[in-house]
N, C-alpha and C positions, 0 to 999 in steps of 0.2 A: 119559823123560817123554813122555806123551800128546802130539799136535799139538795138541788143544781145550787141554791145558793152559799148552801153550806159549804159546798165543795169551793165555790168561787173564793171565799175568803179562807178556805184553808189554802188554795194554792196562790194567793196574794202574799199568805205571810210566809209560805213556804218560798216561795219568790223573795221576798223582802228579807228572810234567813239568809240565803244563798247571799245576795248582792254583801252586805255587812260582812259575810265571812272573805268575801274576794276585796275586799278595802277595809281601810285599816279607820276607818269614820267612828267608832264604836271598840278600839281598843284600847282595853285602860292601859297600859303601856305609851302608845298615841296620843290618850289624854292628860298624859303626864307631863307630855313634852309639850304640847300646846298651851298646858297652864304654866309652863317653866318660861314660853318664848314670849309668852301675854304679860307674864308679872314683869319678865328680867330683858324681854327687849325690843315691847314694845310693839308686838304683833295684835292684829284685830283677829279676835279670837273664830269672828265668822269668819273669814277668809283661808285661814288654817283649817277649821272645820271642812272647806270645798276641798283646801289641797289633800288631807288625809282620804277624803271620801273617793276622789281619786287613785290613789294612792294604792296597788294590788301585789297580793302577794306573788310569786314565782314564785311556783317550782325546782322549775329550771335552773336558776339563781342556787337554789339551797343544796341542790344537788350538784351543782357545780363547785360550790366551794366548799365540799361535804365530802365530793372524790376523791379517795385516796392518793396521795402524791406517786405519780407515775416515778420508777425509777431515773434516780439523777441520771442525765446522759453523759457519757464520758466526754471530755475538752472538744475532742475530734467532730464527735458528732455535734456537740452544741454552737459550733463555731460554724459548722456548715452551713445552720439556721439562716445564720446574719449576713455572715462572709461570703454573698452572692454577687454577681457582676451584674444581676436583675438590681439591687438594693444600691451599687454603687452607682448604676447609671438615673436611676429614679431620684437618687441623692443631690446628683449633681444636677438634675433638670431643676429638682423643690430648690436648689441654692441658687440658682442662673434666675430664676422666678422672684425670690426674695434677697436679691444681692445687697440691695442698701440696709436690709433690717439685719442682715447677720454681721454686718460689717460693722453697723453702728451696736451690735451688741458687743463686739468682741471690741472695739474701741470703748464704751461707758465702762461696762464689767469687766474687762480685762478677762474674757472667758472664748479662749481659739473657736472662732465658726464654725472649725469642723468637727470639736466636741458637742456642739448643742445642735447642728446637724445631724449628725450620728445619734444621739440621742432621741431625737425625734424620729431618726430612719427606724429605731432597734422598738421603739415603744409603739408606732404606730404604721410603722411602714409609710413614711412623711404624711401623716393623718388619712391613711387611705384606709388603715385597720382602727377604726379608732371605741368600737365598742357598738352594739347593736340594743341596750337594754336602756330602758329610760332610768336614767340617775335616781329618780322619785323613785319606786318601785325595786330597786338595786338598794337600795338604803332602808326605807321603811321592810323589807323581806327580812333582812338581814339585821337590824336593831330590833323587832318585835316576832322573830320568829327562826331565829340561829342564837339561845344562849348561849353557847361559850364564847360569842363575842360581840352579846349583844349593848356592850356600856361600848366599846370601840363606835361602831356601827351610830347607834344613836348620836353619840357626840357628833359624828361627821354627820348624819342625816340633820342637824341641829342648823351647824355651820354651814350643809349646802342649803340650807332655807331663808339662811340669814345674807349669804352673798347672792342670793336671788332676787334676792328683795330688793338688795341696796343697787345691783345692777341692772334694774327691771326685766329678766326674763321669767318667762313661763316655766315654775318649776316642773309641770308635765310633759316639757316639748324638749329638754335635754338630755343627751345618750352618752350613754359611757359605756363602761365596761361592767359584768356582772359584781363587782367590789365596789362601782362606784365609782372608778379612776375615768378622769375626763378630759377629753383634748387631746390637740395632741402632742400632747407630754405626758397626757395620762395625770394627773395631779388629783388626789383624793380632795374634797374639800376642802381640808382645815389648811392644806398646802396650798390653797387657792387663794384662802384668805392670807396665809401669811408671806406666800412667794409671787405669786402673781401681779403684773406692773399691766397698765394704761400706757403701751409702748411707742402707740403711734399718736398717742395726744388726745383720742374723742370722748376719753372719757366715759368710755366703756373698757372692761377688764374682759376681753373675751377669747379664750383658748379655746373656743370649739371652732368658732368658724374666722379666727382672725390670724392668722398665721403669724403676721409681727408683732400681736401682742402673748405669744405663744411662742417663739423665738427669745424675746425678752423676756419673761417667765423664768424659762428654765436659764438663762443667766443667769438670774437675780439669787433664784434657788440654789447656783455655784456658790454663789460670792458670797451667800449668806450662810452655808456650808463648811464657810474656810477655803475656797479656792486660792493657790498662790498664784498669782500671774507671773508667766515666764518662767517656773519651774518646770519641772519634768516630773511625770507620771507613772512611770512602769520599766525595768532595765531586762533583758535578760540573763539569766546567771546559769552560772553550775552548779550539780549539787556532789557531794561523795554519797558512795551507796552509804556509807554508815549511818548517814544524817537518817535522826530517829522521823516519824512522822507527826507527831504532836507538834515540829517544830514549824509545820507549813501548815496553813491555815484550813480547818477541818470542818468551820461553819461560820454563823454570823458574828458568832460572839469574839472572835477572831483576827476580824479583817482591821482592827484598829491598829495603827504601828505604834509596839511599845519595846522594839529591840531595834540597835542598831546596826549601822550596816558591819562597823567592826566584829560586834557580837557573833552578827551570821555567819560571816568569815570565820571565826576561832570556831564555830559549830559544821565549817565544811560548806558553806552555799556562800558563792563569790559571784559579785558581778561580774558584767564580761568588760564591762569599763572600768575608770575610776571611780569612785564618788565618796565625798567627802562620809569619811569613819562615824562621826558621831550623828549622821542623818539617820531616823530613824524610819524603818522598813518594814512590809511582811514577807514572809517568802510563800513560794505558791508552787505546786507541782502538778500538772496538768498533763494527763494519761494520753496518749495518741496509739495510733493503729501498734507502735512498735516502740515499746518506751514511753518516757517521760522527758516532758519536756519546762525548766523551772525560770522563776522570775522573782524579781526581789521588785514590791510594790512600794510607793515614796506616800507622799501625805495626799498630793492630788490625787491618787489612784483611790486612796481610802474614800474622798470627794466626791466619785467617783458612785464608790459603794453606796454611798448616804442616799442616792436615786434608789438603788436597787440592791439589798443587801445579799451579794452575792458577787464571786469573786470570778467567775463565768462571765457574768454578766459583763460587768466592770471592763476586763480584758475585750468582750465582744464589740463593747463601745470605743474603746481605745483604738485598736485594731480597724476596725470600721471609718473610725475619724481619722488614721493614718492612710489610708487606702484613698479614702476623700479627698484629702488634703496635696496629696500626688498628682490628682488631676484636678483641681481647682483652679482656677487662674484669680491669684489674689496678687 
């Protein structure tokens, strides 16, 4: 054999190296899961082969969710984020647009429009921010090439193959966010499969680009939640300076009410209303420019958190949907 020949098949397979390492066609992790979704549910094994082959790692991806967490912003600053009159007025155009779907959501679910409004304003900017990286890609990076969370990962890269299937799209043609979170509601997979409704009837499940079946969605994921309809959410309170810190909520593991509102009270944090003694609450104390400002959260608020575990958040949504709700004509 020639040396121009030699060379030609060396940069063939050097070629043929390169592709294999940029998709995941040839990773035994990949082949683990294609023989799991071929035994257990029923996939054709060549089909899954093209969608893995496709299937590329990012960087960007890994690096992104590898960033070390910027410092928590204080209440002040994180509210600014949301609490815009840009956000309020974009809000009320996406509800003026979709007036019958939120109406009939908050009619079936017993879930106020202007919290699954808000919700959709805070996670996507009404799906105007809704994620630039393909779902396929976002999943497979991140189950075969981020182990400390690569059984999470997998699992959802598992479930979004499986609701692709059953809802016929192109699993290389849908975008999320570099985790995976899609629509807009942002819903990871496995929340797709188990919250996700066919809201407008066709018989497709689709939160990327269907807005009322994306409206109903994040309702169904209230209700399913524990939503109370016609309860209240979030009160304002006082606190005494003595009230220790452990007693207001300091992380995730936190935000679940297991003290009541009497309780609080005997520890110094009172609502600024009534509310019945033996309802159970968290208290919450949120830093502004000059002080602190406190609140005592009810079960809906915790509801709430179940979206977003974070008690920032939670309040940003709430707030948001009260601002909504001021000018809404319902």
């Amino acid at each position: 054999m020639s040396l121009s020949a030699r060379l030609c098949l060396l940069l063939l397979s050097l070629s043929a190296a390169v592709s294999a390492a940029e998709n995941y066609s040839e990773h035994p992790a990949a082949l683990a899961v294609i023989d799991e979704l071929v035994t257990q549910e029923g996939f054709d094994r060549g089909e899954l082969n093209a969608v893995f082959a496709q299937a590329q790692r990012k960087d960007k991806i890994l690096e992104a969710i590898s960033r070390p967490a910027e410092k928590v912003k204080p209440w002040y600053e994180y509210r600014a984020i949301f609490l815009t009159e840009q956000r309020e007025e974009e809000g009320l155009a996406f509800f003026e647009k979709h007036r019958e779907a939120f109406l009939r959501a908050e009619a079936e679910f017993g879930v106020p429009a202007e919290i699954i409004l808000a919700i959709i304003g805070v996670e996507t900017y009404y799906g105007r921010i809704a994620g630039s990286y393909r779902v396929l890609d976002a999943l497979a990076t991140l189950a075969f090439d981020y182990p400390r969370r690569s059984p999470f990962f997998t699992g959802e890269l598992k479930h979004y193959l499986i609701l692709i299937r059953d809802q016929g799209f192109q699993p290389e043609q849908m975008m999320g966010s570099y985790a995976g979170a899609m629509g807009y509601g942002q819903f990871m997979p496995s929340s797709y499969r188990s919250y996700a409704v066919d809201f407008d009837g066709d018989d497709v499940i689709d939160i990327w680009n269907n807005p009322v079946d994306a409206i109903g969605s994040i309702a169904n994921y209230f209700v399913r939640h524990g939503w109370r309809t016609g309860e209240p959410v979030v009160f304002a309170a006082d606190a005494d300076a003595a009230v220790a810190e452990q007693n207001f909520v300091q992380g995730r593991s936190d935000l679940e009410p297991v003290r009541t509102v009497a309780e609080f009270a005997a520890l110094g944090v009172t609502a600024r209303r009534e509310l019945p003694p033996d309802a159970l609450a968290t208290a919450m104390k949120f830093e502004l420019p000059e002080g602190y400002e406190y609140w005592l959260g009810l079960h809906n608020f915790y509801v709430i958190t179940r979206y977003n575990h974070s008690a920032m958040y939670a309040m940003s949504v709430y707030q948001l949907s009260q601002r909504l709700a001021q000018r809404l004509a319902i």
